[in-house]
N, C-alpha and C positions, 0 to 999 in steps of 0.2 A: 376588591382588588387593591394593591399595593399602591401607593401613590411614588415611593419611591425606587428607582431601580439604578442596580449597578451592575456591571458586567465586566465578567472576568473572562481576557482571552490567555487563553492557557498552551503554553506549546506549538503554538504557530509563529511562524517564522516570517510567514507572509499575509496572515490578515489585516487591513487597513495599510500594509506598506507599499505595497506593488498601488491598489487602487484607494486611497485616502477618503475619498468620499464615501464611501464603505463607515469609516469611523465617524465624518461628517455626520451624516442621518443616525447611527447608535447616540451621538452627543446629545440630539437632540430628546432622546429618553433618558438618558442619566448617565451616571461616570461611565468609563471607559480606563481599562487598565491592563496592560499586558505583564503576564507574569512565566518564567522560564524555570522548568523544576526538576529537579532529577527524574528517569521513568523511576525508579525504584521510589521514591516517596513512597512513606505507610498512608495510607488512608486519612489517619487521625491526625498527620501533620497535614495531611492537604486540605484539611476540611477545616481547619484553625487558621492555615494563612489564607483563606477564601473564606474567613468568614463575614460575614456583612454583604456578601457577591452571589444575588438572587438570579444570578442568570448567567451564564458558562457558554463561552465559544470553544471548543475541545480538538486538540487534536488528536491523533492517533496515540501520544503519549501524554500521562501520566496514566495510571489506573484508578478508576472510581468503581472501586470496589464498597462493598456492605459496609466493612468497618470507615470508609469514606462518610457513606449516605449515615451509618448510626452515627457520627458529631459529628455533619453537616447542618448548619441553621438553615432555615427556610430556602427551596432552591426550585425556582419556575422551571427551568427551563436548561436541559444540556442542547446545544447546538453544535453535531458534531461538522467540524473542518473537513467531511470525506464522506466515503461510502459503507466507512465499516463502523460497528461498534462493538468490538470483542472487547475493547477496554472499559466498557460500560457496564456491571450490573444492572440490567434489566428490571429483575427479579427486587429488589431495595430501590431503584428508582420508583419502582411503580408504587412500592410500603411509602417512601418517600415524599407520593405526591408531585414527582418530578417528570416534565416530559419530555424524552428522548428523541433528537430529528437529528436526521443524517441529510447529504446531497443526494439526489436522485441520481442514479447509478450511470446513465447515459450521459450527464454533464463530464463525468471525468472518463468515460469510454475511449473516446477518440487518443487522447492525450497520454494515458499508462498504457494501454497498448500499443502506441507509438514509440513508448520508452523501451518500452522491456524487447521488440524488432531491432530501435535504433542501438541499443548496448551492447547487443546481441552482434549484428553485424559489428561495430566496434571492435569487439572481443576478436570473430572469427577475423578479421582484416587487419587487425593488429594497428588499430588504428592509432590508439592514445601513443602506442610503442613509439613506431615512426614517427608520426608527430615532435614528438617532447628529443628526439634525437635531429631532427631539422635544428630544433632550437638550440641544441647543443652543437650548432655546425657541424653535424656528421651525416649530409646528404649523402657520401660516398655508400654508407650501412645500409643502404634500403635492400640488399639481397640478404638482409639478414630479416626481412620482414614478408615472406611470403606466405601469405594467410591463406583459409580456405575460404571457397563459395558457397553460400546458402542456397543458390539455385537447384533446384530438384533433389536436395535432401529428404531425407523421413523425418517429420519432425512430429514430435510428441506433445501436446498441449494437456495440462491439468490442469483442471479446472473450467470448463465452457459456459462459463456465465455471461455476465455482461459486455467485462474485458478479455476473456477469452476468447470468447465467441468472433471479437474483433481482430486478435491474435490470429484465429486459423481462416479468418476471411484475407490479411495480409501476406500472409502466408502460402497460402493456396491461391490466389490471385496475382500477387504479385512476383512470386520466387519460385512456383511451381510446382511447390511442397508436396511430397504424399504426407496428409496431415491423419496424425491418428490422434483420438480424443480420448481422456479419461476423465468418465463424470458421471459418480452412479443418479444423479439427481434430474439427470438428463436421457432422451429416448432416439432412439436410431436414428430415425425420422429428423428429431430437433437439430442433431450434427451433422445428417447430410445436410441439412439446408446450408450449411456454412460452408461445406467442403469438406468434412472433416469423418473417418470413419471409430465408430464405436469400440473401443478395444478394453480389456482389464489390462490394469495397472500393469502385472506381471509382461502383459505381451508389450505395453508401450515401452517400457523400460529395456526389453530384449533387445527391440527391435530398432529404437530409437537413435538418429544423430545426431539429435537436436532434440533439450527437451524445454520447454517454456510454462513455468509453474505460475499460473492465474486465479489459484482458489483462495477463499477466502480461507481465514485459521478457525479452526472448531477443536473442540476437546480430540476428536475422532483422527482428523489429521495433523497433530502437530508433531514435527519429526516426522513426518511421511516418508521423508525420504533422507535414509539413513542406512548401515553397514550394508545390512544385508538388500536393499535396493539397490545399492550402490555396488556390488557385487554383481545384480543382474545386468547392470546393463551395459552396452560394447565399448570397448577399447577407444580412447580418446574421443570421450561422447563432451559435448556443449551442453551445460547447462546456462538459463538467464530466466532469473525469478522478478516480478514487477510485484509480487503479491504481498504477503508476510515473509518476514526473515526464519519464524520457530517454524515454516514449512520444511525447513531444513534441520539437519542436524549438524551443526556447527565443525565438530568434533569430525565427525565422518568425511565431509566435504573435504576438510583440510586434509584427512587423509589419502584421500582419492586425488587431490591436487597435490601431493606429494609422490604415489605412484607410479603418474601419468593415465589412470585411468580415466580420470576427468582431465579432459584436453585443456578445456576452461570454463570459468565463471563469470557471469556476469551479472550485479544482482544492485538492486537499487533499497534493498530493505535488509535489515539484520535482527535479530532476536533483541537486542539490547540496543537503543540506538539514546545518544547519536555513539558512531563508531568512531575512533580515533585510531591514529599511527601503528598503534599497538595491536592494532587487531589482526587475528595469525592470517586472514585471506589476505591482508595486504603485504606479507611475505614473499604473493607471487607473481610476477610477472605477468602472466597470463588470468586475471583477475581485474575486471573493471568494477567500479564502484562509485556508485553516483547517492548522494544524502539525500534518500528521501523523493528527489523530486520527479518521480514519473508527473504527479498532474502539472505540475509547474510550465504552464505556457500562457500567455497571458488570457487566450480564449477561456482556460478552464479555470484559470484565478478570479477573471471578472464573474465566471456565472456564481462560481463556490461564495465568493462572498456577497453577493447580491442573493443567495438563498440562506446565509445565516443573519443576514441584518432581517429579509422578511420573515425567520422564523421568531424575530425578536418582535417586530413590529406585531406581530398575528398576538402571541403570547402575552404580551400587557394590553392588548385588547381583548382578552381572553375567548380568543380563537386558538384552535387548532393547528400546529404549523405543518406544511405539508412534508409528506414522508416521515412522519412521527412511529416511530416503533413501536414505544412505551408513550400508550395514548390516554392513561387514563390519568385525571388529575383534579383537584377542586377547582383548581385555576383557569380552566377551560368550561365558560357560559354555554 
């Protein structure tokens, strides 16, 4: 095993800042260095300025793709900052020798499901609107801000997994929702227990007033919902995405939000991120947008990084770190 280690934290904004001790106990295995990079970086530059950096804290951006892993020098350990790894090659980590660990999915459960409800209402109350006109002294304007209710809507839920699942339990418990579910990887059975009824795409989108996108990105769904979805579904429908941004199609969205067939958006994640001024959703009014941070609550920052310092700690002891994807490695006794 290596005697020396370095660590590179890659695209997080909040590791070791919110809880410092976090970085405390990585110091005591070896450097520490935080590095911020475009998502589009090629591979071959990312793997060049990280080189000598046997061990990677990761977050949802940059991509560590093949041509990443073929000129990347020696690499223990990716530790991703979340619950997803679509930015991972799997497949070249494991040629690689490298082991793959993400967050156990229930630590940021509570917290993106909370976002993608809270934005949501947001959105429908027209909250940020009024707000930011308070501040502009124009309390008189509040009858210019009469939003709708989320109580006893149809709401549409994609994706019933971890944070899903907790979406249509808030939903159906707390606002009354008739909740319908779209999720082929899931059984009748699994979404009544939550509240929620099994539907195809085509009907939740019909039928839908609300629709709240929770899956994770796959080859299979990316752009899921785009012209011709956006077509099916009713007149001044809500959308609020906590999940991936490429569940959308960018393009389409904006035109449904030009229309008025889409009442509003509200989405905590974009295809390309980070998003800036120029981005055409923030053309509309009825568009909220939050960088990223559904896990962001200190509950789910303190677990997140108290599980990627142990999956450092496990790693140069050459153990196993828990929730390893890509488990096979030499580097693991």
């Amino acid at each position: 095993m290596l005697k020396e280690f370095n660590i590179a934290v890659v695209n997080s904004s909040s590791f070791g800042r919110i809880f410092p001790e976090h970085l405390h106990r990585l110091r005591k295995i070896g450097t520490v260095k935080h590095f911020n990079v475009e998502q589009t970086i090629s591979g071959k530059d990312l793997a060049e300025l990280l080189k000598g950096y046997n061990i990677i804290i990761a977050s949802v951006t940059p991509f560590f793709n093949r041509e990443f892993f073929e000129h990347k020098d020696e690499l223990l350990l990716i530790s991703r900052h979340g619950i997803g790894y679509n930015n991972i090659d799997l497949t070249a980590a494991k040629e690689h020798q490298t082991v793959v660990s993400i967050i156990p999915a229930l630590v940021e459960r509570d917290a993106v499901a909370e976002n993608n409800v809270t934005n949501l209402l947001s959105l429908m109350r027209m909250t940020v609107e009024s707000s930011n006109k308070v501040r502009e002294n124009r309390w008189e304007d509040r009858a210019h801000f009469v939003g709708r209710s989320l109580f006893n809507k149809t709401v549409g839920v994609i994706g019933v997994g971890n944070t899903g699942s907790c979406v249509v339990e808030i939903l159906r418990n707390g606002f009354r929702c008739n909740v319908l579910a779209y999720d082929p990887y899931k059984s009748d059975l699994y979404l009544k227990s939550y509240g929620a009824m099994k539907v195809s795409l085509e009907r939740l989108l019909m039928e839908s007033d609300v629709i709240c996108l929770c899956a994770n990105l796959t080859d299979e769904n990316y752009h899921m919902i785009s012209t011709n979805e956006i077509e099916l579904m009713k007149e001044n429908v809500y959308i609020s995405n906590s999940a991936r941004g490429a569940l959308l199609d960018e393009i389409a969205v904006v035109k449904g939000l030009q229309s008025g067939k889409i009442a509003g958006l509200a989405t905590d994640v974009l295809e390309i991120e980070p998003g800036r001024e120029s981005h055409p959703y923030l053309e509309f009014k009825n568009v909220v947008m939050t960088p990223h941070t559904s896990a962001y609550t200190r509950e789910c920052l303190e677990e997140m990084g108290l599980k990627c310092v142990r999956d450092i700690e496990n790693i140069v002891s050459g153990k196993l770190p828990e929730r390893s994807v890509q488990q096979e490695s030499v580097y693991i006794s």
